[in-house]
mmCIF file as Biopython writes it, N, C-alpha, C and O atoms, coordinates in Angstrom:
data_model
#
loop_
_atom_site.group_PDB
_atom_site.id
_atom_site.type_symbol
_atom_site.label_atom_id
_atom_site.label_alt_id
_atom_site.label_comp_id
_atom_site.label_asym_id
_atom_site.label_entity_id
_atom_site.label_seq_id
_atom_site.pdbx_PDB_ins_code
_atom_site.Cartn_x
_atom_site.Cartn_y
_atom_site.Cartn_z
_atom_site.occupancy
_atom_site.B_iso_or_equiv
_atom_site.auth_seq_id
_atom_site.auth_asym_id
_atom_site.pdbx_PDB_model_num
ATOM 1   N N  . UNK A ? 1  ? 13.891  -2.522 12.062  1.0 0.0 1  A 1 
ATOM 2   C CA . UNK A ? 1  ? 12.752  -2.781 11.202  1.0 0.0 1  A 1 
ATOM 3   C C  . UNK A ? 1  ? 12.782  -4.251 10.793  1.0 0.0 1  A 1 
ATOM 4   O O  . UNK A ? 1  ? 13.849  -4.817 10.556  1.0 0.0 1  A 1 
ATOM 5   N N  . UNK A ? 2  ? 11.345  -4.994 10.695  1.0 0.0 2  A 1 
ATOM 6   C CA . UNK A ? 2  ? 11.084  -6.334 10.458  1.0 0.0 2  A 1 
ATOM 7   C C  . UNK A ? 2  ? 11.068  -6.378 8.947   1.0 0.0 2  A 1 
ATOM 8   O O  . UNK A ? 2  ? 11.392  -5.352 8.348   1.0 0.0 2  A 1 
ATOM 9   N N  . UNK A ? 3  ? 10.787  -7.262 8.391   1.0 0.0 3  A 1 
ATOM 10  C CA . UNK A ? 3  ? 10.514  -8.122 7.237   1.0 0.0 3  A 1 
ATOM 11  C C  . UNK A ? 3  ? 9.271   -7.248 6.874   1.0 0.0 3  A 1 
ATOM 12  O O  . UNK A ? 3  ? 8.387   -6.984 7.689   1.0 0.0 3  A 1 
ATOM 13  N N  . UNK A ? 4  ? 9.284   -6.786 5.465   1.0 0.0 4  A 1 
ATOM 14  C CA . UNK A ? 4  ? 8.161   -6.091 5.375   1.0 0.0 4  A 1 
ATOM 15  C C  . UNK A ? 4  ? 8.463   -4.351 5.218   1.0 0.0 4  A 1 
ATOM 16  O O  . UNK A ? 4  ? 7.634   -3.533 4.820   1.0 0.0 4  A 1 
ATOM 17  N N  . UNK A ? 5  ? 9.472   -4.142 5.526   1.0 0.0 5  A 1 
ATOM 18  C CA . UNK A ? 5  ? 9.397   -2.307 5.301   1.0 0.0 5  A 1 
ATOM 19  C C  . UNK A ? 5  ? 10.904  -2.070 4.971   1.0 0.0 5  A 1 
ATOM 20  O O  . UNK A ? 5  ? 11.815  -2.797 5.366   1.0 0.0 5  A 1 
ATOM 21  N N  . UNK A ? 6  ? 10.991  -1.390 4.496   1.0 0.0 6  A 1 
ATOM 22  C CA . UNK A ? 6  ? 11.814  -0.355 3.642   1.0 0.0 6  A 1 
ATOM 23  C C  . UNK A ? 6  ? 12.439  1.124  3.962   1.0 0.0 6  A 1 
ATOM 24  O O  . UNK A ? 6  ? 11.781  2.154  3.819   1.0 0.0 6  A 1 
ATOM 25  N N  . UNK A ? 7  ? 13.518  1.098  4.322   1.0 0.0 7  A 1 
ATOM 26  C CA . UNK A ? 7  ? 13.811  2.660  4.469   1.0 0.0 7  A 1 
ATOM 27  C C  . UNK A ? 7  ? 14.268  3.168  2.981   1.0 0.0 7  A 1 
ATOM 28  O O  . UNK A ? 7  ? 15.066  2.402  2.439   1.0 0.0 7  A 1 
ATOM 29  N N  . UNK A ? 8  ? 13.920  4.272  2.263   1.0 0.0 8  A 1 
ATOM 30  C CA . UNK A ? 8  ? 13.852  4.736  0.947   1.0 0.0 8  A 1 
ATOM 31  C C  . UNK A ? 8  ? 14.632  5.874  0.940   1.0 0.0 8  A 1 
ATOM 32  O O  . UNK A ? 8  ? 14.568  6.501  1.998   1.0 0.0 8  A 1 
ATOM 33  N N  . UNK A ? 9  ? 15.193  6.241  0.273   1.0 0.0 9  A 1 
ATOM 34  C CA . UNK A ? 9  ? 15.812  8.059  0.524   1.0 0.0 9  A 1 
ATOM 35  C C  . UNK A ? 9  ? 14.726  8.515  -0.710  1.0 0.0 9  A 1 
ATOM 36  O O  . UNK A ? 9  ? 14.228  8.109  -1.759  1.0 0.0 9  A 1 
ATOM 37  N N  . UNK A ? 10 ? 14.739  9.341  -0.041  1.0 0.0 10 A 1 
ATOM 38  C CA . UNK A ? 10 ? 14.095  10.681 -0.684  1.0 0.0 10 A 1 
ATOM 39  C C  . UNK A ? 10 ? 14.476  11.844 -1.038  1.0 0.0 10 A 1 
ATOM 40  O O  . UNK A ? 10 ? 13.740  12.616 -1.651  1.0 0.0 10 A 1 
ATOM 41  N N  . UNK A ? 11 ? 16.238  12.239 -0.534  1.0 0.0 11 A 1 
ATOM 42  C CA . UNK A ? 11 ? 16.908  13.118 -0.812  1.0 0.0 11 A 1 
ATOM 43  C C  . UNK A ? 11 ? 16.693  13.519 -1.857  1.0 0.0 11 A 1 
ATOM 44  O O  . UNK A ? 11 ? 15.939  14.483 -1.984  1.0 0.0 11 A 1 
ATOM 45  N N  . UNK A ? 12 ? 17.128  13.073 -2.662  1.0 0.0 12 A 1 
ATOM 46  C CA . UNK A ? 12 ? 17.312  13.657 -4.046  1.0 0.0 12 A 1 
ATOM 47  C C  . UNK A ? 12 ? 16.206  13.250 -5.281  1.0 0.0 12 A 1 
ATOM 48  O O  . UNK A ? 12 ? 15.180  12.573 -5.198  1.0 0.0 12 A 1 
ATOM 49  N N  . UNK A ? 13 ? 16.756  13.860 -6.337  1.0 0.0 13 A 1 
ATOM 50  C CA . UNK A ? 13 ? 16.162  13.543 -7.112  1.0 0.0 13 A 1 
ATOM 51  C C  . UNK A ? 13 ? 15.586  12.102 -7.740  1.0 0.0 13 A 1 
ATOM 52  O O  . UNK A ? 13 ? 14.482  11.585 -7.914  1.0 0.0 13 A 1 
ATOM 53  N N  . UNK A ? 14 ? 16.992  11.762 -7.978  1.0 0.0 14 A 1 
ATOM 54  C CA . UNK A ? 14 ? 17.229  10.209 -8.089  1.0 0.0 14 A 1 
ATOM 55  C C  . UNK A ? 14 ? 16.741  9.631  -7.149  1.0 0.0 14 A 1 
ATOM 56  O O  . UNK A ? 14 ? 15.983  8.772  -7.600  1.0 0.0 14 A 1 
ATOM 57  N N  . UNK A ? 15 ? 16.752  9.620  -6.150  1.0 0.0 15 A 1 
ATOM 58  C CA . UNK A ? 15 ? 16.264  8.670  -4.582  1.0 0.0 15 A 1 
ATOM 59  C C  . UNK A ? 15 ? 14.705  8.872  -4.896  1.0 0.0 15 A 1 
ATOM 60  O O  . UNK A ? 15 ? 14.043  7.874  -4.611  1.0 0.0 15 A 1 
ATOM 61  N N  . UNK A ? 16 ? 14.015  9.887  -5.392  1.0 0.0 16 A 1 
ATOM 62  C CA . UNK A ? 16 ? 12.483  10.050 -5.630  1.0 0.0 16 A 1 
ATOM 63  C C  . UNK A ? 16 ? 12.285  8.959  -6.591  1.0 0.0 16 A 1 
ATOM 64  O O  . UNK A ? 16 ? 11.613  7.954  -6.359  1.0 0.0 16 A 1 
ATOM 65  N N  . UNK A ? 17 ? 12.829  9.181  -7.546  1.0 0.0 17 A 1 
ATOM 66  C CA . UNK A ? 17 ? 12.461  8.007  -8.798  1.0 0.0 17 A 1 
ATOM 67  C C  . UNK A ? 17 ? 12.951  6.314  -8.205  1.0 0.0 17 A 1 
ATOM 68  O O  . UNK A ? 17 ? 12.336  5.257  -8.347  1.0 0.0 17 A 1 
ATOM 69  N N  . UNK A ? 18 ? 13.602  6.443  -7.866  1.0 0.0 18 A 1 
ATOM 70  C CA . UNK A ? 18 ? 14.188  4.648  -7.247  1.0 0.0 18 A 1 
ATOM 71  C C  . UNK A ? 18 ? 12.870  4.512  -6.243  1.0 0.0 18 A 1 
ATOM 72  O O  . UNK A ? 18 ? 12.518  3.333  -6.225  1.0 0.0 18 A 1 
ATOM 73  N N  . UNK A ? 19 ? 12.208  5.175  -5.578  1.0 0.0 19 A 1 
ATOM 74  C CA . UNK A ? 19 ? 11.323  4.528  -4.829  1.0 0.0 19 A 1 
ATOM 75  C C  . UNK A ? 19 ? 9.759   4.667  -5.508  1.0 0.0 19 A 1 
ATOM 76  O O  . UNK A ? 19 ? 8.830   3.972  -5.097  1.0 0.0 19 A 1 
ATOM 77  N N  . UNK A ? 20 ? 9.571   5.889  -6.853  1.0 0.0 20 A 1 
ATOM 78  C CA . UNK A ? 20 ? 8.558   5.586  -7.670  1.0 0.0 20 A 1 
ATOM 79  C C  . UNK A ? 20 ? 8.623   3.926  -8.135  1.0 0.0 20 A 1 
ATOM 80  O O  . UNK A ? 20 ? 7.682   3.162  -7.920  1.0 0.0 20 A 1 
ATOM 81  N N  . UNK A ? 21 ? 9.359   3.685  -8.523  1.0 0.0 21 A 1 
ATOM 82  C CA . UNK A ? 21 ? 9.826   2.408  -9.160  1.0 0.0 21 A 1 
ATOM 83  C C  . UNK A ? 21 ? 9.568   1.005  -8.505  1.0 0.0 21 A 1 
ATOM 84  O O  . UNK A ? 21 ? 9.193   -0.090 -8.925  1.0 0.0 21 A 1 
ATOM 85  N N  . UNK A ? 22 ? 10.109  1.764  -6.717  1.0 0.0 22 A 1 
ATOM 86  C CA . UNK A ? 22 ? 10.158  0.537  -6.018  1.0 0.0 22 A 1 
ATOM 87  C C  . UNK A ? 22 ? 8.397   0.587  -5.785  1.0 0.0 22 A 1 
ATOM 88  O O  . UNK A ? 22 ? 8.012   -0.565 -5.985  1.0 0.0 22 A 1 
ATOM 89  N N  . UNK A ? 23 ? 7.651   1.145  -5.571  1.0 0.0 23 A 1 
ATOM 90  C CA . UNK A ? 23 ? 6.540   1.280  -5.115  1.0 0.0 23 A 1 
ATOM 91  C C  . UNK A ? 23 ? 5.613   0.645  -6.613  1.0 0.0 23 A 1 
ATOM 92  O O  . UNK A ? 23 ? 4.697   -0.154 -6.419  1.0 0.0 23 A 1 
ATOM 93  N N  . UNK A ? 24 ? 5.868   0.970  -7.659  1.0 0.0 24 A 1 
ATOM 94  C CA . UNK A ? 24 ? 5.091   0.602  -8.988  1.0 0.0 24 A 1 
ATOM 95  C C  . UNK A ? 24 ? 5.330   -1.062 -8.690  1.0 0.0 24 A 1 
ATOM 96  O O  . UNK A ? 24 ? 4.462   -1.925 -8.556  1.0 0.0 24 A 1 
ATOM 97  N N  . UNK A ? 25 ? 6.539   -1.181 -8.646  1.0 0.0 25 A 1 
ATOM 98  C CA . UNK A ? 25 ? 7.240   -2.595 -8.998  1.0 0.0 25 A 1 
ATOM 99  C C  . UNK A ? 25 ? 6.191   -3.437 -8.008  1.0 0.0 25 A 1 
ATOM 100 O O  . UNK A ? 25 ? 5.636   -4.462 -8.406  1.0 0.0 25 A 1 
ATOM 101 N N  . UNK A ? 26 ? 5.995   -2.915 -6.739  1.0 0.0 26 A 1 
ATOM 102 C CA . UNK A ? 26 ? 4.915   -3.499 -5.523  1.0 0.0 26 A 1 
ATOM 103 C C  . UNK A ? 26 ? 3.443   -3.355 -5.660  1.0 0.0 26 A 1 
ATOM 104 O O  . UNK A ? 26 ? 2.592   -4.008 -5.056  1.0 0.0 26 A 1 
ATOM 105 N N  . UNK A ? 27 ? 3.271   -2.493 -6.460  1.0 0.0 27 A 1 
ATOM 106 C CA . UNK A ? 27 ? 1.472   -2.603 -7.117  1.0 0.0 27 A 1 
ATOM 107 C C  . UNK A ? 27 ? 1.514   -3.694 -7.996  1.0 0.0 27 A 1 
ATOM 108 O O  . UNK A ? 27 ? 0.875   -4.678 -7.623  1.0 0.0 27 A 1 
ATOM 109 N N  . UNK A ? 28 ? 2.228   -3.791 -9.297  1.0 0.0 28 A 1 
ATOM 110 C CA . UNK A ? 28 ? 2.204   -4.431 -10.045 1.0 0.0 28 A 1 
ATOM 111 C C  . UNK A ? 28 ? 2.648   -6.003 -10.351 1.0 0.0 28 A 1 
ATOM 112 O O  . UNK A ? 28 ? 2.103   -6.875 -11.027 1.0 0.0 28 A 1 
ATOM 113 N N  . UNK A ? 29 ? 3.769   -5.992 -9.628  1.0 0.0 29 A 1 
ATOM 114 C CA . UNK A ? 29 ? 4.187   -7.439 -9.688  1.0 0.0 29 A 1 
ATOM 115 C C  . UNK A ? 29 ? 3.285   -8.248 -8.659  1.0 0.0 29 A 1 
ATOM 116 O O  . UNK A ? 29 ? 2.563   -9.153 -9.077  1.0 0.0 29 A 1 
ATOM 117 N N  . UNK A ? 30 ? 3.340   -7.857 -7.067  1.0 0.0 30 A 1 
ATOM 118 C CA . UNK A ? 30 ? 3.001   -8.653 -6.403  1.0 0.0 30 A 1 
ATOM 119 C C  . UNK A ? 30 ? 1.270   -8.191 -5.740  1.0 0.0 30 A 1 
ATOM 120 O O  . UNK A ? 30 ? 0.615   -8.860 -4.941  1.0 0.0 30 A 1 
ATOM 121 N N  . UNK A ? 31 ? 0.840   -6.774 -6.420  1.0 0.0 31 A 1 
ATOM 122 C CA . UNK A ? 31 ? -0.852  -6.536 -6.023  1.0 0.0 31 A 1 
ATOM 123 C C  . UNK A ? 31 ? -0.610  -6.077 -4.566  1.0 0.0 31 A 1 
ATOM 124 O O  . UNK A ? 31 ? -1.538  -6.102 -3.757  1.0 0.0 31 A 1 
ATOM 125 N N  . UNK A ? 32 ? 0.311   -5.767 -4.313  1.0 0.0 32 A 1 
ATOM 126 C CA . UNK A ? 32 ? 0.423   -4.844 -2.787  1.0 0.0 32 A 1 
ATOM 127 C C  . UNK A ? 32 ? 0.176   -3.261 -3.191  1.0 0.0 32 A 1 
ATOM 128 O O  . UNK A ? 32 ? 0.580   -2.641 -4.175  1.0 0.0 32 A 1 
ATOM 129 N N  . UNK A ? 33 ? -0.743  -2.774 -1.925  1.0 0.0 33 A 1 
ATOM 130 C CA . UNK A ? 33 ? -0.616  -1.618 -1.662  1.0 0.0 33 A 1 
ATOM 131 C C  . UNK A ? 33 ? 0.094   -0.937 -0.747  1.0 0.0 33 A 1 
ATOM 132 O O  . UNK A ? 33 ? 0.383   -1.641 0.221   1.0 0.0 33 A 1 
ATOM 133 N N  . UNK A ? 34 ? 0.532   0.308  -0.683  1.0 0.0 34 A 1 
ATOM 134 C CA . UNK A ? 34 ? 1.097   1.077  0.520   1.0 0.0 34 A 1 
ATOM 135 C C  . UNK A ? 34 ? 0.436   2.222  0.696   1.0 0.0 34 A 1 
ATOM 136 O O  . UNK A ? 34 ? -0.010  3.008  -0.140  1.0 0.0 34 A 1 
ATOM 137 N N  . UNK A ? 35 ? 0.408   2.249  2.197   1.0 0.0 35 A 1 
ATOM 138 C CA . UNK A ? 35 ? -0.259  3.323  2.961   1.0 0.0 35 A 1 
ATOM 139 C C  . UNK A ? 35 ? -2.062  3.509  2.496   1.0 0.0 35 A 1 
ATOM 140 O O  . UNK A ? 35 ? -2.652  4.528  2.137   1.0 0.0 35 A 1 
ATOM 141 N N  . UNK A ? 36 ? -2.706  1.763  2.722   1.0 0.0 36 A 1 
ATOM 142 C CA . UNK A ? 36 ? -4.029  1.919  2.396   1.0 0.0 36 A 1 
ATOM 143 C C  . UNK A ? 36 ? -4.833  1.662  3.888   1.0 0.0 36 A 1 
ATOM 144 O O  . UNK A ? 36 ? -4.909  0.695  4.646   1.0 0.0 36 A 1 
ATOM 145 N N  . UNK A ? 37 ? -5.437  3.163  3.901   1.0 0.0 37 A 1 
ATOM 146 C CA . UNK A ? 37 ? -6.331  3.398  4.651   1.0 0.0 37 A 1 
ATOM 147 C C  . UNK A ? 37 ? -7.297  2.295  5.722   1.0 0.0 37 A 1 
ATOM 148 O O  . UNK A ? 37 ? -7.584  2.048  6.894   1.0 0.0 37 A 1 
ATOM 149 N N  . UNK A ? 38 ? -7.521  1.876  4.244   1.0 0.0 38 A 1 
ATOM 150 C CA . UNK A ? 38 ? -8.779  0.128  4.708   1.0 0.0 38 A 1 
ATOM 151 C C  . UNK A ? 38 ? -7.959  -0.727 5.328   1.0 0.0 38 A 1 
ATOM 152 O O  . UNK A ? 38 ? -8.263  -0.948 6.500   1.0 0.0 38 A 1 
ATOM 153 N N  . UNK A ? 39 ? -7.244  -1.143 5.012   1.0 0.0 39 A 1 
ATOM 154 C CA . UNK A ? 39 ? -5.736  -2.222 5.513   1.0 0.0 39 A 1 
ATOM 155 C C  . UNK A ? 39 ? -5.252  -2.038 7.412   1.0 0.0 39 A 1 
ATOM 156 O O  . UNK A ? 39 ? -5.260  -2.785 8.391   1.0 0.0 39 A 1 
ATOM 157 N N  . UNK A ? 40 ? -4.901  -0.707 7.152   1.0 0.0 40 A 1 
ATOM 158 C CA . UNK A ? 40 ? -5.034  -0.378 8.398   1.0 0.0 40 A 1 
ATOM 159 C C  . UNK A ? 40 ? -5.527  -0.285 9.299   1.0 0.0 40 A 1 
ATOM 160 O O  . UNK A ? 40 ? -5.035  -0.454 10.415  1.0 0.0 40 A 1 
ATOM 161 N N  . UNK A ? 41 ? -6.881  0.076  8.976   1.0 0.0 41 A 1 
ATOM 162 C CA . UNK A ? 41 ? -8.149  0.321  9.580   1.0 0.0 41 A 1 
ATOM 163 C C  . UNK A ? 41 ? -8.515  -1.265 9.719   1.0 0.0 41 A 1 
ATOM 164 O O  . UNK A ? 41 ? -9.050  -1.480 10.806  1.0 0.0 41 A 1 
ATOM 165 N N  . UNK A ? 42 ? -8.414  -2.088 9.151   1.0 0.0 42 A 1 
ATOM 166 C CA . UNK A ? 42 ? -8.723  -3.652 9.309   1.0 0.0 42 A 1 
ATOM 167 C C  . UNK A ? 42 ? -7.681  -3.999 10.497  1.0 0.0 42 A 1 
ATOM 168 O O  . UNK A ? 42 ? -8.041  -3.892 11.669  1.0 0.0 42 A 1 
ATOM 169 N N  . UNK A ? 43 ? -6.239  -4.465 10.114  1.0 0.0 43 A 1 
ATOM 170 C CA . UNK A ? 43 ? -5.339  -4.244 10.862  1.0 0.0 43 A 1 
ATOM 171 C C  . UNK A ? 43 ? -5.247  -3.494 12.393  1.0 0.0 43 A 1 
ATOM 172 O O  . UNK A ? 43 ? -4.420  -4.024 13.134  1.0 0.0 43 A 1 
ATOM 173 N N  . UNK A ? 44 ? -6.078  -2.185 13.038  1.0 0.0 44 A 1 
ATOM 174 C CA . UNK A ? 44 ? -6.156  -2.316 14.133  1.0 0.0 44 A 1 
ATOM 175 C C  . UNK A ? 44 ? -7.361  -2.303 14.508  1.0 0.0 44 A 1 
ATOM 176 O O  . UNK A ? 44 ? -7.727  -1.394 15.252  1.0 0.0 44 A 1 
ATOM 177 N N  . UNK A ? 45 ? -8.367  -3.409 14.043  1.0 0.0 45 A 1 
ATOM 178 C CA . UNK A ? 45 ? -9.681  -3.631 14.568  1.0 0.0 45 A 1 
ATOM 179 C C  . UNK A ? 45 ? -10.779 -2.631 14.654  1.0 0.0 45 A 1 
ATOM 180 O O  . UNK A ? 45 ? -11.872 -2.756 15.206  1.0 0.0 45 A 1 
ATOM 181 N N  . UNK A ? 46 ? -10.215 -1.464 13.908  1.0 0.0 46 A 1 
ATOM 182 C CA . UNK A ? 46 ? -11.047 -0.592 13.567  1.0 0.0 46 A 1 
ATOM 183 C C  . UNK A ? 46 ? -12.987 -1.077 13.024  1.0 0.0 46 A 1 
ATOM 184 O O  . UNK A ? 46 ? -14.101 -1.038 13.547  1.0 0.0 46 A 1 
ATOM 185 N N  . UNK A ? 47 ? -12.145 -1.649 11.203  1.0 0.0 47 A 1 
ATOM 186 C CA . UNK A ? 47 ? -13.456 -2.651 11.034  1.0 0.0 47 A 1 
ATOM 187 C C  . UNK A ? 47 ? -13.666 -3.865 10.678  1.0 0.0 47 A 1 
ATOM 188 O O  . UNK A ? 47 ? -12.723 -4.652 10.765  1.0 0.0 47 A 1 
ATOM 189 N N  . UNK A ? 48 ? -14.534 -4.174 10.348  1.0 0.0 48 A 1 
ATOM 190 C CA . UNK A ? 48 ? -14.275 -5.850 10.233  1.0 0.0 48 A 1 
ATOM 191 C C  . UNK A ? 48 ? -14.237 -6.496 9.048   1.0 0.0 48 A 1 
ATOM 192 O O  . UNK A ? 48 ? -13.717 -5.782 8.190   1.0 0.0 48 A 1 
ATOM 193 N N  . UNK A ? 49 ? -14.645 -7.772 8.566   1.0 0.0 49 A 1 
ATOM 194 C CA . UNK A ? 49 ? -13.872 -7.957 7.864   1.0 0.0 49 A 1 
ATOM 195 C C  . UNK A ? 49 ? -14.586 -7.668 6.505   1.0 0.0 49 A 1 
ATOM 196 O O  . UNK A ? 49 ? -14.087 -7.588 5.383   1.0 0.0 49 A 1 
ATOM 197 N N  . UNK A ? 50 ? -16.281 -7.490 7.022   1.0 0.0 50 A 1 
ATOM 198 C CA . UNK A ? 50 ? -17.217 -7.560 5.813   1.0 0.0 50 A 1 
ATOM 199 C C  . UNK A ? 50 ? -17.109 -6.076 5.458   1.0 0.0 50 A 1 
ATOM 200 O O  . UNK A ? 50 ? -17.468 -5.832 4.306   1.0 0.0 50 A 1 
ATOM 201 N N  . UNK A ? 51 ? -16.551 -4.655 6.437   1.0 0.0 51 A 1 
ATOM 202 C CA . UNK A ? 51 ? -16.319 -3.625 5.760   1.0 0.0 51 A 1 
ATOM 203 C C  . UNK A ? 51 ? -15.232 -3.880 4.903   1.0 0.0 51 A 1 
ATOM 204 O O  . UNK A ? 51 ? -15.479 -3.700 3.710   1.0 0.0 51 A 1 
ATOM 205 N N  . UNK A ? 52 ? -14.188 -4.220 5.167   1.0 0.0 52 A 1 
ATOM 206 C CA . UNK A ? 52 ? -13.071 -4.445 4.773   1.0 0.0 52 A 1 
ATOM 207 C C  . UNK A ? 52 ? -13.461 -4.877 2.645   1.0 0.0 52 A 1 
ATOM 208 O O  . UNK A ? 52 ? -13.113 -4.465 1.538   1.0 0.0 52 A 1 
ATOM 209 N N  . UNK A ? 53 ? -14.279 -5.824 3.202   1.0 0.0 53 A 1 
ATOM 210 C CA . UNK A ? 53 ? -14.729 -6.334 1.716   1.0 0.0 53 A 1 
ATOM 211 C C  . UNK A ? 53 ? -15.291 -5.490 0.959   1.0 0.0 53 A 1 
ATOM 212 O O  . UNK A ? 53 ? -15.197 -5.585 -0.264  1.0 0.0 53 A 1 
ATOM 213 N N  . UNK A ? 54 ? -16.127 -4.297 1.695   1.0 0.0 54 A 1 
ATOM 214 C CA . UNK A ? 54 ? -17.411 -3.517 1.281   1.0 0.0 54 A 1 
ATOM 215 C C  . UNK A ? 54 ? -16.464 -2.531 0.564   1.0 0.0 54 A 1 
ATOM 216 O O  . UNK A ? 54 ? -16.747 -2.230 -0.596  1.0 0.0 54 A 1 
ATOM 217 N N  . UNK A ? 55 ? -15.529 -2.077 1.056   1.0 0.0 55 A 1 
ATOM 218 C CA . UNK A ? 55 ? -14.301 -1.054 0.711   1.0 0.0 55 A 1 
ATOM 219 C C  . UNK A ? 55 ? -13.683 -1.672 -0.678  1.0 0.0 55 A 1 
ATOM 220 O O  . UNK A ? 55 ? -13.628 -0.994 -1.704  1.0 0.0 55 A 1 
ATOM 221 N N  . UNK A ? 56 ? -13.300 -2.803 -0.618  1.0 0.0 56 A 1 
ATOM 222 C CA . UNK A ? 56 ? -12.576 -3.085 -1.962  1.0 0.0 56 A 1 
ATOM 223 C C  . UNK A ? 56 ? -13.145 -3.682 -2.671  1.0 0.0 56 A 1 
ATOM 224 O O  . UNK A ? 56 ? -12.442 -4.067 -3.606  1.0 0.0 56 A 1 
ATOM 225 N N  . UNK A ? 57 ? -14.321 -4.041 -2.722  1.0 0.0 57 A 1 
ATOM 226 C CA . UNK A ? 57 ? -15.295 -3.956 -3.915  1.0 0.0 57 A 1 
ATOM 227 C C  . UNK A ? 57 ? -15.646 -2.625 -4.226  1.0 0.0 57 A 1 
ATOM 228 O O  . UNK A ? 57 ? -16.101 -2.473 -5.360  1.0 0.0 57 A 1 
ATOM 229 N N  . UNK A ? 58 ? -15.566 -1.779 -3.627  1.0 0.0 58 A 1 
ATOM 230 C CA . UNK A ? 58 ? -16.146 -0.370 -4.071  1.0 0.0 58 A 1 
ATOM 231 C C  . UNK A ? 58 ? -14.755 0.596  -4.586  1.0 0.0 58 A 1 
ATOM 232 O O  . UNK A ? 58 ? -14.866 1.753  -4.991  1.0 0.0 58 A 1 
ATOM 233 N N  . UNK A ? 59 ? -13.913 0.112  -4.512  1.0 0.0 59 A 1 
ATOM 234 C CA . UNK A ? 59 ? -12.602 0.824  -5.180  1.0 0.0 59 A 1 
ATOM 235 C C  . UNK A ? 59 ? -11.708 0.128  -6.519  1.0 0.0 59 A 1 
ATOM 236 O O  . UNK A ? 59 ? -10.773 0.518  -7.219  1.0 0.0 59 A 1 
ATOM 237 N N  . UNK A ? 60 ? -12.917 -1.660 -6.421  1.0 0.0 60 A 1 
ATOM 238 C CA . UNK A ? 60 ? -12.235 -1.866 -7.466  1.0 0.0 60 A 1 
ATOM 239 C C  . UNK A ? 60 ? -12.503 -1.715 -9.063  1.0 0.0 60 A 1 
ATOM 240 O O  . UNK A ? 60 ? -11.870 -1.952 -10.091 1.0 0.0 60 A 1 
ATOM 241 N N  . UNK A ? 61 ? -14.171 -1.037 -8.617  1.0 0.0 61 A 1 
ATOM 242 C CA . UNK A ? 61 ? -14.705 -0.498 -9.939  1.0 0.0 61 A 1 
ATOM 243 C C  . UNK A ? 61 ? -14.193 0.673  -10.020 1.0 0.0 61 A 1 
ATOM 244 O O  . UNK A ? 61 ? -14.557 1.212  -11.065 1.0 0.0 61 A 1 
ATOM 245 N N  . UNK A ? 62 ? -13.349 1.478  -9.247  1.0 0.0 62 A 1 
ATOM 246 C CA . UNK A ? 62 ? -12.468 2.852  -9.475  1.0 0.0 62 A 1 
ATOM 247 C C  . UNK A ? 62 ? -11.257 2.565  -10.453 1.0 0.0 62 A 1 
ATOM 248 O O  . UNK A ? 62 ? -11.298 2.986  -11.609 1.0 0.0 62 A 1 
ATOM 249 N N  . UNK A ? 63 ? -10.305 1.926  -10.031 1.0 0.0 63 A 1 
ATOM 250 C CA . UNK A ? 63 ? -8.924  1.194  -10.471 1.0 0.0 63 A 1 
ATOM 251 C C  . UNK A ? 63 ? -9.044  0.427  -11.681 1.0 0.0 63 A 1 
ATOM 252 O O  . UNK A ? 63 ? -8.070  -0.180 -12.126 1.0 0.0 63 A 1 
#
């Protein structure tokens, strides 16, 4: 794995909360998302860039 991803345990209990944490810590500090739909969908040329825009203007009056 490159720069950019994370292997997390999930075993346990504890391993659930260390990666709630790690995942909050990545919304909040640095405005990253994980596992967003649009991103991806941009990412393999699905759509372009003005959907891309159309999408997160329309989710950011949700958030």
């Amino acid at each position: 794995m490159g720069r950019g991803y994370a292997r997390l345990n999930t075993k346990t209990y504890g391993g659930l909360v260390c990666v709630g944490n790690f995942l909050r810590t990545l919304t909040n500090r640095q405005g990253l998302q994980t596992g967003s739909l649009g991103d991806i969908a941009h990412d393999q040329g699905w759509i372009s860039d003005d959907q891309l825009q159309d999408r997160a203007r329309m989710f950011a009056k949700i958030g």
